[in-house]
C-alpha positions in Angstrom: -53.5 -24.0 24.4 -56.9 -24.6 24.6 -60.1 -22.7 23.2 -64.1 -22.0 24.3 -64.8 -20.8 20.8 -68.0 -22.2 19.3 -67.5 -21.4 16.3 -65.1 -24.3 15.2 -66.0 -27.1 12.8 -65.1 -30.0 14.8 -62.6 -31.7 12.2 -59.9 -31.4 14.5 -60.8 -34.0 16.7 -62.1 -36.2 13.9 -58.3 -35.6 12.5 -56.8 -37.0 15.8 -59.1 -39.8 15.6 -58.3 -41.2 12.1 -54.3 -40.8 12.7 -55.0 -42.6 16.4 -56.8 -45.4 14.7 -54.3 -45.5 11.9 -51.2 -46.5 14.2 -53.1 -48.4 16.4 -53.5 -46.6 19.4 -56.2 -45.2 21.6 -57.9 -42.0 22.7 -60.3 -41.2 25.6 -61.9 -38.4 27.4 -60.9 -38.1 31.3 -63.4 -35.7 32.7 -61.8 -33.8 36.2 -64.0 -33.6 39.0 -63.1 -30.4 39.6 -64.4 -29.2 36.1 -63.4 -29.5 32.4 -61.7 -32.7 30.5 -58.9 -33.9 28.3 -58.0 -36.2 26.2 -55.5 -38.9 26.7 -53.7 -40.8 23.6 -52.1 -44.4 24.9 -50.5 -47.0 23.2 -47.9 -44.5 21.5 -43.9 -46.1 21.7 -41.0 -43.7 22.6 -38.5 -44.1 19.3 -35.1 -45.6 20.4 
């Protein structure tokens, strides 16, 4: 899902960002010419 609140707090991505760092991988923003953005989390290994 997705929200255009503004009322959040903004810890959520800060969350994401801490567990990212912590196993290594990496996140980015990919904006969409045709409007609006996501973020994309690489680097993450499929269990066996």
């Amino acid at each position: 899902g997705y929200s255009t609140s503004d009322d959040g707090t903004g810890l959520g991505l800060q969350i994401v960002e801490q567990i990212v760092d912590a196993h290594g991988w990496s996140i980015a923003v990919v904006v969409s010419d045709a409007g609006g953005a996501r973020f994309e989390i690489t680097g993450v290994k499929k269990r066996e």
